[in-house]
C-alpha positions as CSV (number, residue, x, y, z in Angstrom):
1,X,0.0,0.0,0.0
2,X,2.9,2.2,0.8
3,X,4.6,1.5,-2.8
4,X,1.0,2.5,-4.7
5,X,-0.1,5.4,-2.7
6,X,3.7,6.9,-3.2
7,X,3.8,5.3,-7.0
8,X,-0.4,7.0,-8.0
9,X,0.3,10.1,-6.4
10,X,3.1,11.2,-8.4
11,X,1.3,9.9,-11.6
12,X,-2.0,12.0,-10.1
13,X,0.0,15.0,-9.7
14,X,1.6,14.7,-13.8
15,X,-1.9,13.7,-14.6
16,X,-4.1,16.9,-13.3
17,X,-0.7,18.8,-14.7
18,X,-1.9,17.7,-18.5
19,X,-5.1,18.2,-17.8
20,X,-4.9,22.2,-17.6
21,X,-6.2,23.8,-20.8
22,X,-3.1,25.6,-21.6
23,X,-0.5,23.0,-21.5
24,X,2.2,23.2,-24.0
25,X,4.3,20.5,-25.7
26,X,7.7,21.2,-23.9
27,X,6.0,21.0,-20.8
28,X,4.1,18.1,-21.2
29,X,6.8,16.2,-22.5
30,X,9.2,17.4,-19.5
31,X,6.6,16.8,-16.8
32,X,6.2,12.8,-18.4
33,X,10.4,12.5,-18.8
34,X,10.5,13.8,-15.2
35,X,8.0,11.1,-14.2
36,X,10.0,8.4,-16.1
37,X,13.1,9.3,-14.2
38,X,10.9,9.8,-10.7
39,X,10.4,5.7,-11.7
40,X,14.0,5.0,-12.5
41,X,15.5,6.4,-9.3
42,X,12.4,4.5,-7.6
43,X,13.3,1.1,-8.5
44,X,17.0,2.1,-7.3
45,X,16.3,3.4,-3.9
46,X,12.1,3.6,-3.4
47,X,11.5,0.1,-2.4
48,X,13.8,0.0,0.5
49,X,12.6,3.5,1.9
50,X,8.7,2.4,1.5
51,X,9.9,-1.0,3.2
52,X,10.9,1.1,5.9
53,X,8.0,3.5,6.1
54,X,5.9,1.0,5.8
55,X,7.5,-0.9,8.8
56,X,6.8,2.1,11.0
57,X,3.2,2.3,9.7
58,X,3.1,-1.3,10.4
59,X,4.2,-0.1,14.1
60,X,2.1,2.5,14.8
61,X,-0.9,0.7,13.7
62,X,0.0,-2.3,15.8
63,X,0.5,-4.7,13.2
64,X,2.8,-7.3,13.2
65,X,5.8,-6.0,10.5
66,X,7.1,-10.0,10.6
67,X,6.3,-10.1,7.5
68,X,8.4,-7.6,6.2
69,X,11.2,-8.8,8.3
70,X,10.9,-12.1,6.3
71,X,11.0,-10.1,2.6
72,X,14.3,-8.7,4.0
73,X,15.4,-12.0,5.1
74,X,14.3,-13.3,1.7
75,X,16.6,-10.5,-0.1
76,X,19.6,-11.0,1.5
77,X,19.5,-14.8,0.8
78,X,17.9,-14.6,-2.9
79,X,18.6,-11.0,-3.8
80,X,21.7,-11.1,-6.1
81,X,19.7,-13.1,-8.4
82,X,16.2,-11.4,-8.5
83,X,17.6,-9.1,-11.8
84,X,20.7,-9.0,-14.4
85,X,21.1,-5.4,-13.0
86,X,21.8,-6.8,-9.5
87,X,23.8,-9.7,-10.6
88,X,26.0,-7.7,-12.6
89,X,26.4,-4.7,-10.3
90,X,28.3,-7.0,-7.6
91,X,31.8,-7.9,-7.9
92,X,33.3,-11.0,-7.7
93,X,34.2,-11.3,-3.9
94,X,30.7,-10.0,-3.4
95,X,28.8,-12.7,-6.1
96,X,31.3,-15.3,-3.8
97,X,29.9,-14.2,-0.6
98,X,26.3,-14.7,-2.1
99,X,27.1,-18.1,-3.8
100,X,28.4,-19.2,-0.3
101,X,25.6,-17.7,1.5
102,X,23.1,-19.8,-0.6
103,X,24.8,-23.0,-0.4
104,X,25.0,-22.5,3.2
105,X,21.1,-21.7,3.1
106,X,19.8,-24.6,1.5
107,X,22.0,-26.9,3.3
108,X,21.1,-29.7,5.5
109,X,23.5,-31.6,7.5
110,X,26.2,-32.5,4.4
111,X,23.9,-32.6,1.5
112,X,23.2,-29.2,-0.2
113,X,21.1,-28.2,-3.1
114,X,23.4,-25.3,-4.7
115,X,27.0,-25.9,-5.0
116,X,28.1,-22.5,-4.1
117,X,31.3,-23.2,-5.9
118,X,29.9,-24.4,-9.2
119,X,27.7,-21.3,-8.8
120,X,30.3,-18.8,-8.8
121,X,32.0,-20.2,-12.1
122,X,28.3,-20.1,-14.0
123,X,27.3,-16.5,-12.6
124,X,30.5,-15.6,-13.9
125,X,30.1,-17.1,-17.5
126,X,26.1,-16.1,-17.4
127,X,27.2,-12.3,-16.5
128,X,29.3,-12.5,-19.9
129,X,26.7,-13.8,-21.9
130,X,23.4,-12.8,-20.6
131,X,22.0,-10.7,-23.5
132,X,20.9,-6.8,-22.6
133,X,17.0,-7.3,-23.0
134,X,16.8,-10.0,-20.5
135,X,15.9,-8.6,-17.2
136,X,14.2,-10.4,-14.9
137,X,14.8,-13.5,-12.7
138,X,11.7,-15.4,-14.8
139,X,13.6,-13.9,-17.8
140,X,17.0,-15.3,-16.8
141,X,15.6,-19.2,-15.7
142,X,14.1,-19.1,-19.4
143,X,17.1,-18.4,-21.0
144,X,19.0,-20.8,-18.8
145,X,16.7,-23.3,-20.0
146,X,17.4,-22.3,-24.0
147,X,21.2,-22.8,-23.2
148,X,21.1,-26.1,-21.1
149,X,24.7,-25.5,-20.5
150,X,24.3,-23.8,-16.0
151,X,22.9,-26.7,-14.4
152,X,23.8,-25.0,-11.1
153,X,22.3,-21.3,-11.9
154,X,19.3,-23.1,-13.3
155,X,18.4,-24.5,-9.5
156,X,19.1,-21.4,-8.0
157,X,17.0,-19.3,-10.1
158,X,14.3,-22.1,-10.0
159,X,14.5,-22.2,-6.4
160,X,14.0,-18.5,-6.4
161,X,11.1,-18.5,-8.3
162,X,9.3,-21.1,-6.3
163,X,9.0,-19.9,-2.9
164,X,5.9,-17.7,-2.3
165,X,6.0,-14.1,-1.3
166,X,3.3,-14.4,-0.2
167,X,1.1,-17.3,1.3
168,X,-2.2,-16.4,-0.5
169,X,-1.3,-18.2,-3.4
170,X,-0.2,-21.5,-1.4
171,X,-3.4,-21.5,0.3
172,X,-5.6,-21.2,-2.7
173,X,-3.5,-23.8,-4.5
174,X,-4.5,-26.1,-1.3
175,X,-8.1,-24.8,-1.5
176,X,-8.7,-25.9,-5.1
177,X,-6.8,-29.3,-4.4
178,X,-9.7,-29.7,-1.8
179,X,-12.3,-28.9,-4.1
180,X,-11.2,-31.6,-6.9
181,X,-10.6,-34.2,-3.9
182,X,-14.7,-33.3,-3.4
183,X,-15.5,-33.8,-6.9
184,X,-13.4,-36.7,-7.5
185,X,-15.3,-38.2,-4.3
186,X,-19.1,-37.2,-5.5
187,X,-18.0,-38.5,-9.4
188,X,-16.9,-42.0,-7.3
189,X,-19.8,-42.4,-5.2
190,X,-22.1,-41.2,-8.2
191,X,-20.4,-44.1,-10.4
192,X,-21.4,-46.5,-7.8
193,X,-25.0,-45.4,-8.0
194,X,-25.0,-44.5,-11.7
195,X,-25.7,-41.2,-10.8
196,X,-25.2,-38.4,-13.3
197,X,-21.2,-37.1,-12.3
198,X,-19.9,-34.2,-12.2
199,X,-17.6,-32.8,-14.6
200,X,-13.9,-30.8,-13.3
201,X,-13.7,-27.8,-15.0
């Protein structure tokens, strides 16, 4: 709520700006380059100060901020890999920190899932040939896929990409495995009976 309410009013203030009946070109076009840039340096810096503000709203309106506590958690483990921008703007000590970090993670007793190591040496080669327009973490485990070739990176970034955010989506998932469990019953019990069953859409 934090990140809309800071992200609409800005667009609401350029918005009623080229509204007014006397607008001119220049001005329009500066007021909507401005807001551009306003998103730009947003993406940089914005998220971590809403994370904050919102943590203090969180506060004052005695809600538990846990969950926030956990995205931070979630970006210090995962965060290297959420965008090319990230995962080239850290150098190579750094990426070997993270590597090490995430083996370390997803450990459990001597078995590990990411070989930090072997991590390291792909993020390295991936950084190289990761082409410009690819982006995104979703973007980066599809092209990962095309190249076959980072068996590591592809786990990582698969890991990445399976563990909810949030828990909304988890507990629909559940919800509708429920509700096919309940059909599947109904059609069984309707076979039995040669009732008419029900059809899962």
């Amino acid at each position: 709520m934090t990140i809309w309410y800071e992200i609409l009013v800005a667009v609401n203030e350029v918005s009623k700006d080229l509204q007014y009946k006397d607008m001119l070109i220049d001005v329009a076009i500066e007021q909507v380059q401005g807001l551009i840039a306003y998103f730009e340096k947003y993406g940089e810096t914005g998220f971590v100060k809403a994370m904050i503000n919102a943590k203090k709203l969180a506060i004052e309106m005695e809600i538990d901020p846990r969950r926030f506590e956990e995205y931070e958690a979630y970006d210090d483990i995962f965060g290297f890999l959420f965008t090319s921008e990230r995962l080239n703007s850290i150098d190579n000590d750094k990426l070997k920190d993270c590597c090490d970090w995430l083996q370390n993670f997803l450990k459990k007793d001597e078995l590990f899932d990411v070989d930090g190591e072997a991590l390291l040496v792909e993020l390295k080669l991936l950084r190289e040939r990761l082409p410009k327009e690819i982006k995104t973490s979703i973007d980066i485990l599809n092209y990962l896929k095309s190249m076959r070739c980072f068996p590591t990176a592809s786990i990582a970034y698969k890991i990445l990409l399976t563990i909810p955010i949030t828990v909304a989506s988890a507990k629909r998932s559940f919800l509708k495995v429920k509700v096919i469990k309940i059909i599947l019953a109904v059609n069984h019990v309707a076979g039995k009976f040669k009732w008419t069953s029900f059809d899962i859409d």
